[in-house]
C-alpha positions as CSV (number, residue, x, y, z in Angstrom):
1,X,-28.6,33.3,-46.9
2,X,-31.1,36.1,-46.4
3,X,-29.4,37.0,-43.2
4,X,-25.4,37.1,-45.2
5,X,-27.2,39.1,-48.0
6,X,-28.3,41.8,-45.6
7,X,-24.8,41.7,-43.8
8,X,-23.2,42.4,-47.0
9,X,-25.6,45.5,-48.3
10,X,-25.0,46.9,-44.8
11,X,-21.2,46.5,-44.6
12,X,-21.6,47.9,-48.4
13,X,-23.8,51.2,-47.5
14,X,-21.3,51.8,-44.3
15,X,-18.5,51.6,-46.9
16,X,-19.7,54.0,-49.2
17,X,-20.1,56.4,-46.2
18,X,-17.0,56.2,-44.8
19,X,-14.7,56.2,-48.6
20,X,-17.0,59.6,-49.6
21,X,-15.1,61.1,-46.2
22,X,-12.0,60.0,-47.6
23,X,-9.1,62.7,-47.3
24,X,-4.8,63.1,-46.0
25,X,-5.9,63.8,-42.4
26,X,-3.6,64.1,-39.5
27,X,-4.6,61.0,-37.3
28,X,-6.9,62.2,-34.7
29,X,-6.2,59.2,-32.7
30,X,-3.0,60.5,-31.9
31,X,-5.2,63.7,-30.3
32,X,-2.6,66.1,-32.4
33,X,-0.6,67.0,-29.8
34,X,-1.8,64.5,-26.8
35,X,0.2,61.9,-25.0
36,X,-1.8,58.8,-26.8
37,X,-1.1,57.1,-30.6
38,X,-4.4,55.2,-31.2
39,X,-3.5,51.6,-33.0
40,X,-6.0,49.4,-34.1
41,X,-6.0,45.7,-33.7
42,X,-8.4,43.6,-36.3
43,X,-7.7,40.0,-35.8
44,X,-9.4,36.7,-36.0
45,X,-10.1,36.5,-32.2
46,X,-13.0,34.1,-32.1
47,X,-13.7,31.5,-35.3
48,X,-11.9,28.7,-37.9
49,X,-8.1,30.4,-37.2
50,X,-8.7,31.7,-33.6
51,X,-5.6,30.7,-32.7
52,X,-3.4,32.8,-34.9
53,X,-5.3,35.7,-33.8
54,X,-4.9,34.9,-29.9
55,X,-1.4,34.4,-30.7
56,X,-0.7,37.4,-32.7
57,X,-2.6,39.6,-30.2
58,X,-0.6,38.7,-27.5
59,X,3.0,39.7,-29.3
60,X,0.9,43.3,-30.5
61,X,0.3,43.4,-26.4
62,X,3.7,42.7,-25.0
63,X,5.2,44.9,-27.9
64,X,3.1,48.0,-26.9
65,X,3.6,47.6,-23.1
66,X,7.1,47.7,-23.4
67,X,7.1,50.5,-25.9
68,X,5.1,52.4,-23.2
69,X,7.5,51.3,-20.4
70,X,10.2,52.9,-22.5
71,X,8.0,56.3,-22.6
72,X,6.5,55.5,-25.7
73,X,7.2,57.1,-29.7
74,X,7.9,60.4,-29.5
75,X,6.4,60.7,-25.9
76,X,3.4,59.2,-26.8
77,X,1.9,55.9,-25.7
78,X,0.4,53.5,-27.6
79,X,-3.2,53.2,-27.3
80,X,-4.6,49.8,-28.6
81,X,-8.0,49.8,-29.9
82,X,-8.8,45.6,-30.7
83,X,-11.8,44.5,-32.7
84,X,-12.5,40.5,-33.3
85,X,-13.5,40.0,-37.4
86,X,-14.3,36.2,-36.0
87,X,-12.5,35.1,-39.1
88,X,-14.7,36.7,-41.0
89,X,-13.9,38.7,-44.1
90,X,-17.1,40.5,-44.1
91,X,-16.7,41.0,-40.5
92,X,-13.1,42.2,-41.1
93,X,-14.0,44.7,-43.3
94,X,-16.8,45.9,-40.6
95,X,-13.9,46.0,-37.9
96,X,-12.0,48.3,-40.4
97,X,-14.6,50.9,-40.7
98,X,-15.4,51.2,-37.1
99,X,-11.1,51.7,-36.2
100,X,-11.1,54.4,-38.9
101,X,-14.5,56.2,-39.1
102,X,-15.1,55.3,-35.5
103,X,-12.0,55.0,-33.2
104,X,-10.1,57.2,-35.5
105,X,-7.1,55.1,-35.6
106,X,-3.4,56.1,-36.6
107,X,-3.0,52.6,-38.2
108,X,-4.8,48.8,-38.1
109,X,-2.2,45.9,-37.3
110,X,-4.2,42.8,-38.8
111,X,-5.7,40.7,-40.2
112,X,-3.9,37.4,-39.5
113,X,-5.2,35.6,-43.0
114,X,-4.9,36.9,-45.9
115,X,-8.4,36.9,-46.7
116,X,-9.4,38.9,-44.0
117,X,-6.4,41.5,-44.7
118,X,-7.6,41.9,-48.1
119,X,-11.1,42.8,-47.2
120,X,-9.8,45.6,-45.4
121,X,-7.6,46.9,-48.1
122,X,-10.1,49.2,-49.7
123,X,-10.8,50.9,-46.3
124,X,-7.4,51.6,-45.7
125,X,-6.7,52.9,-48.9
126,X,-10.0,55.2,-49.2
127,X,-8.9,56.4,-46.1
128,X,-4.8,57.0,-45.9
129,X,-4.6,54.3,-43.2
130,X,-2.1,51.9,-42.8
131,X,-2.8,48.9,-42.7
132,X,-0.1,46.3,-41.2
133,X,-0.6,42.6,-41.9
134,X,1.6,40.8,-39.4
135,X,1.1,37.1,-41.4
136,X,-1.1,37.5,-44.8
137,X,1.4,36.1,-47.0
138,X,-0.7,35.9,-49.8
139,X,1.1,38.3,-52.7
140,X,-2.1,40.3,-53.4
141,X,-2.3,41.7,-49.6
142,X,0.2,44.5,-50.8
143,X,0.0,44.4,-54.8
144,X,-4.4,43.4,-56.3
145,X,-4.5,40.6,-59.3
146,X,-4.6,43.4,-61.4
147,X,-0.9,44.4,-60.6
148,X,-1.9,47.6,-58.6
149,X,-0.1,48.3,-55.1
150,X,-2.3,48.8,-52.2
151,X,-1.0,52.2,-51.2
152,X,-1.3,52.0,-47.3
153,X,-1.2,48.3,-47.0
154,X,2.1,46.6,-46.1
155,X,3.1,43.2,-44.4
156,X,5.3,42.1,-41.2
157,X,5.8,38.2,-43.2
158,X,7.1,36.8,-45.8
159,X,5.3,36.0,-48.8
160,X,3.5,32.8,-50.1
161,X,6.1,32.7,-53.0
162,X,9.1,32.6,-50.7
163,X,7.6,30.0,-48.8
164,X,6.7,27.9,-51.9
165,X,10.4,28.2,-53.0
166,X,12.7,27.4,-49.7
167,X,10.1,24.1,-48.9
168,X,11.3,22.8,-52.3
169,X,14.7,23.5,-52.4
170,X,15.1,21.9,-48.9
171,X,12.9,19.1,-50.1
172,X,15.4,18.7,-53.4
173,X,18.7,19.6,-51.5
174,X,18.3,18.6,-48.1
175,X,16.3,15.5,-48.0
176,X,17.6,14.9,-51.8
177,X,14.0,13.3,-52.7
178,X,13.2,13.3,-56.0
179,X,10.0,12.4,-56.5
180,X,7.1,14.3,-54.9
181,X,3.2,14.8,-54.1
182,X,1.2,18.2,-53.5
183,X,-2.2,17.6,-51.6
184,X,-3.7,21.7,-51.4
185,X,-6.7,23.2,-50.6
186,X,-8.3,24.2,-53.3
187,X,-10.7,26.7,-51.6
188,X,-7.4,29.3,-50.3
189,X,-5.6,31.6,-52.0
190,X,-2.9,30.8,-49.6
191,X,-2.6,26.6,-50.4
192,X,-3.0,27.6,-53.7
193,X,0.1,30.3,-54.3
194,X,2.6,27.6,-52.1
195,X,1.9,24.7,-54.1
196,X,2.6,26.9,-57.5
197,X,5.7,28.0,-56.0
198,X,6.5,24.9,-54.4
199,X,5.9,23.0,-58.0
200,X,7.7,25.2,-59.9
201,X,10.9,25.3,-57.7
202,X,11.4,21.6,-57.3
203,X,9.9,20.8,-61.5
204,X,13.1,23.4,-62.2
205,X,15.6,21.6,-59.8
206,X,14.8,18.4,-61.6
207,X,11.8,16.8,-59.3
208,X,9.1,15.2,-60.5
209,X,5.6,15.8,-59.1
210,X,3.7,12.4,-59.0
211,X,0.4,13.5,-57.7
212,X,-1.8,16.6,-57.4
213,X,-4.6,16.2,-55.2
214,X,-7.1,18.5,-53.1
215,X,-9.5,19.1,-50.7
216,X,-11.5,21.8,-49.5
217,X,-11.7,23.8,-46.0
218,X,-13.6,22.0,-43.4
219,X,-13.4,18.6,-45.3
220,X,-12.5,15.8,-42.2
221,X,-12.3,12.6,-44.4
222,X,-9.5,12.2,-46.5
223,X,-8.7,8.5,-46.7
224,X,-10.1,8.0,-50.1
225,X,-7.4,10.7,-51.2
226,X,-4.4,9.9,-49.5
227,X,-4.8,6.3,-50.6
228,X,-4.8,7.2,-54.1
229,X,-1.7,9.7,-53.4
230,X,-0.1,6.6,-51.4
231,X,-0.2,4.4,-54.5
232,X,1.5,6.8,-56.6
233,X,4.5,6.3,-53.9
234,X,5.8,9.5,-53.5
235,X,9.0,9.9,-51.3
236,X,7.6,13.5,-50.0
237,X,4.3,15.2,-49.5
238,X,3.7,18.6,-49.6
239,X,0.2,19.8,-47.5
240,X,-0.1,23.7,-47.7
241,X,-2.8,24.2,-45.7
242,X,-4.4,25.4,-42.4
243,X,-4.0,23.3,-38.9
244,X,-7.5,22.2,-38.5
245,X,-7.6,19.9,-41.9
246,X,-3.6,19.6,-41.9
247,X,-3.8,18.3,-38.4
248,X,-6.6,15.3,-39.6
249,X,-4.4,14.9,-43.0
250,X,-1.5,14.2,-41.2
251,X,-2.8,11.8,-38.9
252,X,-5.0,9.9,-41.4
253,X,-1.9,9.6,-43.9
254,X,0.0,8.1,-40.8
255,X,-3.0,5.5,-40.0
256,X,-2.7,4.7,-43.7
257,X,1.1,3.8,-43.8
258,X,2.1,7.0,-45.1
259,X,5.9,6.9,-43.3
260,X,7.2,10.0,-46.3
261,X,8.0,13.4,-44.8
262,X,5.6,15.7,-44.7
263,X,5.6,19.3,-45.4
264,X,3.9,22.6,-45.2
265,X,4.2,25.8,-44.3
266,X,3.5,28.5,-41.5
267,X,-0.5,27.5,-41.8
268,X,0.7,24.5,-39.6
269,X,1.7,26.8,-36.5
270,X,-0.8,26.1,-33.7
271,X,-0.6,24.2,-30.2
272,X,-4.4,23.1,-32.1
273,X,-2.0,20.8,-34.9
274,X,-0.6,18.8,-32.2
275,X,-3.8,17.6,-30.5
276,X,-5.5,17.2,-34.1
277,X,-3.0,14.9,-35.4
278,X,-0.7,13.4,-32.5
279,X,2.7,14.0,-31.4
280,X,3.7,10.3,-32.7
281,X,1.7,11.3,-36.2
282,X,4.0,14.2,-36.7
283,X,7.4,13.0,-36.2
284,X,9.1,13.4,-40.1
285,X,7.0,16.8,-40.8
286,X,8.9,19.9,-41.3
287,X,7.3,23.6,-41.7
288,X,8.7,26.5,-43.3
289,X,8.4,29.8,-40.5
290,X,9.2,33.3,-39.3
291,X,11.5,32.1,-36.9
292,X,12.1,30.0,-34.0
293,X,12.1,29.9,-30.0
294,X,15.1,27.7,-30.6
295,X,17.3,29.8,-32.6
296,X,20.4,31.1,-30.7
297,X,20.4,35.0,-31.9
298,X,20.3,37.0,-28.9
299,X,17.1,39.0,-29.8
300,X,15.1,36.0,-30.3
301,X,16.3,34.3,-27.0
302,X,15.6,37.9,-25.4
303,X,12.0,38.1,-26.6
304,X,11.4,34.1,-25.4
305,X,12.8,35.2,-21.8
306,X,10.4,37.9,-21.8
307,X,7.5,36.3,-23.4
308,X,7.6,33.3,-20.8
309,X,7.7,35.7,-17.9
310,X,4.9,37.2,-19.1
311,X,2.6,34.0,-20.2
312,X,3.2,31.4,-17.5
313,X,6.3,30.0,-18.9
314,X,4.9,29.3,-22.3
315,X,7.2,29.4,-25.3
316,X,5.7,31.7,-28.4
317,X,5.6,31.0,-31.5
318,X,5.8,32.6,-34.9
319,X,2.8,34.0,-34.5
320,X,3.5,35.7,-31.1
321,X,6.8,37.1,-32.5
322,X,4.8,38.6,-36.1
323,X,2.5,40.4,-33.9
324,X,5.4,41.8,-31.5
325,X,7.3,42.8,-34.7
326,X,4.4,44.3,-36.4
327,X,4.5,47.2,-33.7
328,X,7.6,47.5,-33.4
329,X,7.8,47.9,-37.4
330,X,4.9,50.6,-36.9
331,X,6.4,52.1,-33.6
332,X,9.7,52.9,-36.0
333,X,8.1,54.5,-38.9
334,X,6.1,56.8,-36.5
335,X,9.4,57.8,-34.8
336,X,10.8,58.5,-38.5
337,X,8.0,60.1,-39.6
338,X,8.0,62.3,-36.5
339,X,4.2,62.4,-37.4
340,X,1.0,60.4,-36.8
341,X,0.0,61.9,-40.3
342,X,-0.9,58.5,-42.3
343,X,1.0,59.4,-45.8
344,X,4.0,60.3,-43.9
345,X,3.8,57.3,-41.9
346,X,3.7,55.2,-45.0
347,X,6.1,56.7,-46.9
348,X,8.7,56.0,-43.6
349,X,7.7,52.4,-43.9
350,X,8.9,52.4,-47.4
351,X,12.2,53.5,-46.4
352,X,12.2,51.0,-43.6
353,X,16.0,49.7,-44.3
354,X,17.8,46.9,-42.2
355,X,15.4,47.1,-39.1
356,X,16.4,44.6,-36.4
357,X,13.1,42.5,-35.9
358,X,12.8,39.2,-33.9
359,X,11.7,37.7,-36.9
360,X,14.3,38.6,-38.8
361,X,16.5,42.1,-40.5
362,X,13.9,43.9,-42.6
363,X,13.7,46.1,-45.5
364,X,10.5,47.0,-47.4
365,X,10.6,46.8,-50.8
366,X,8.8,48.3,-53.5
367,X,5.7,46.3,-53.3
368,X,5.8,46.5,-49.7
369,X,6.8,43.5,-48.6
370,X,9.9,42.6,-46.6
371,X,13.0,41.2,-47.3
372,X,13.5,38.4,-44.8
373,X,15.2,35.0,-43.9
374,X,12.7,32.2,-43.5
375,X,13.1,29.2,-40.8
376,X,12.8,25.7,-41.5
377,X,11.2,23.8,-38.3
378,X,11.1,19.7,-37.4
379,X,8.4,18.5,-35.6
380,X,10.0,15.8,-33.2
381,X,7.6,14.1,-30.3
382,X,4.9,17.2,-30.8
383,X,7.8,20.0,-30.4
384,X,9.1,22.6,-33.0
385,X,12.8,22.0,-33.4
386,X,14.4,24.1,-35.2
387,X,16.5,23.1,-38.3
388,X,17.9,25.8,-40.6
389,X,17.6,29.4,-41.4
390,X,17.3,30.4,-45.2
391,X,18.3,33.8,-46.2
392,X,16.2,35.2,-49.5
């Protein structure tokens, strides 16, 4: 306790420091006229969601090196400057100060969570950074609960919202169920804002939720719960959630006698889900996503040849492709800027219009966030099949 109270007053006393410096500055990480653009990279590298962070780092890594192989933006390569938050918000914060006040930055790509993208917010802001969030699809990464935009803070995902809303309407129209259960944790933002969406989508297309139940982050027992959701005998559960309890949810609901489909959202996507609960476990499970190896577009099966060549034939998943999008998102405003100045930067990702992305055709809107399909995916014998695309 002692220890996380002195954590915070430093992380505090180094954030005062760095917001009283605060000013439009010409990025000196792009060394005003030499041949390097400095990008920061704050993920979760170590920690709870390690995995999304791995992932996501390796799309930011095989984006740049190809930028580079091209002869960069605007002649300049991209430099990336990596930080691990350890899934930290506190840390994630720290990691922000030291890319801007240290590393001097052009922009941060990260966090992966939400969480840890909103504790970086402030820093950006204070100091006309962007900051690009490849997968916090919480709504108050771009806009605060107080309905104010985050200036320099935009996203590469979807939002929570969207999420919420095409998991009901394929649980309503697709698998035609009609009576439902939502089992969230309570402890994230994230589970939270699905299962609001998710309730309110499928209560409007004339569902009925049965059962509301949750647990909290870390929890590993949850018998007692899913036998009290089991006798309300819903036809369809929805788990927004995290792999590490999703993973033990699923399997414990399937050693119960839970045959219903299951359901959540890109908080599944991890090799780690698989192990956790069992190929066998999550046959019947569906996931709502960025995208998938298995779609035929032609840019996505480009990027899946090229990813496996470079990471011994494995195939990568939505996170790999956020992370890979996220600088090419960035590398595109730069070019359109024709600047590493920050506010101009920003102001050419607002205007980003019908960019061709792996994950989809963007275009920012006002509350910086993009306008994007979203991909339904089946889990069949421990692989992500892919089952429908959903335009917004």
């Amino acid at each position: 306790m002692k220890k996380n109270f002195v954590k915070m007053f430093m992380a505090s006393a180094l954030l005062a420091g760095v917001l009283a410096g605060c000013g439009t500055k010409e990025s000196s990480g792009s060394g005003k006229g030499g041949d390097t653009i400095k990008v920061g990279v704050n993920l979760e590298l170590s920690g709870g969601v390690a995995s999304y962070g791995e992932s996501i780092s390796a799309g930011v890594k095989l984006a740049a090196d190809e930028i580079n192989k091209k002869g960069g933006v605007d002649g300049k390569k991209i430099e990336l400057v990596e930080v691990d938050n350890k899934s930290d918000a506190a840390e994630a914060t720290n990691g922000a100060i030291k890319l801007t006040s240290q590393d001097k930055v052009t922009a941060i790509i990260g966090a992966a969570t939400s969480g840890d993208t909103v504790a970086q917010a402030e820093i950006a802001n204070g100091n006309k950074t962007v900051l690009l969030s490849p997968s916090g699809t919480s709504p108050n990464v771009t806009v605060t609960d107080k309905g104010k935009l985050n200036e320099y803070v935009f996203r590469t995902s979807f939002i929570d919202p969207f999420q919420g809303t095409v998991a009901a309407n394929f649980a309503a129209k697709e698998l035609k169920v009609k009576n439902v259960a939502i089992f969230a944790d309570s402890a994230s933002d994230y589970a939270k804002g699905l299962a609001k969406s998710f309730k309110e989508t499928f209560e409007a297309a004339g569902g009925k939720v049965v059962a509301e139940e949750a647990y909290v982050a870390k929890d590993t027992d949850f018998h007692a719960t899913l036998t009290r959701i089991k006798a309300k005998n819903p036809e369809f559960i929805f788990i927004p959630g995290y792999y590490e309890e999703v993973g033990l949810i699923v399997k414990q609901a399937r050693e119960l006698g839970i045959t219903a489909p299951l359901m959540g959202a890109d908080g599944w996507d991890s090799p780690t889900l698989v192990k956790l609960a069992g190929a066998d476990a999550l046959n019947n499970t569906y996931i709502t996503n960025h995208y998938s190896s298995e779609d035929p577009d032609k840019k996505i099966q480009a990027f899946v040849s090229t990813f496996k060549e470079k990471n011994d034939g494995n195939s990568p998943n939505a996170f790999n492709a956020l992370g890979y999008d996220s600088v090419y998102l960035l590398a595109d405003a730069i070019e359109r800027a024709g600047s590493t100045d920050s506010t101009k930067i920003k102001e050419a990702l607002e205007k980003t219009k019908d960019l061709s992305l792996v994950t989809g055709v963007v275009t920012i809107d006002k509350d910086h966030n993009p306008i994007k399909s979203a991909t339904v995916l089946e889990y069949k014998d421990g692989k992500q099949v892919f089952n429908t695309k959903v335009n917004p």
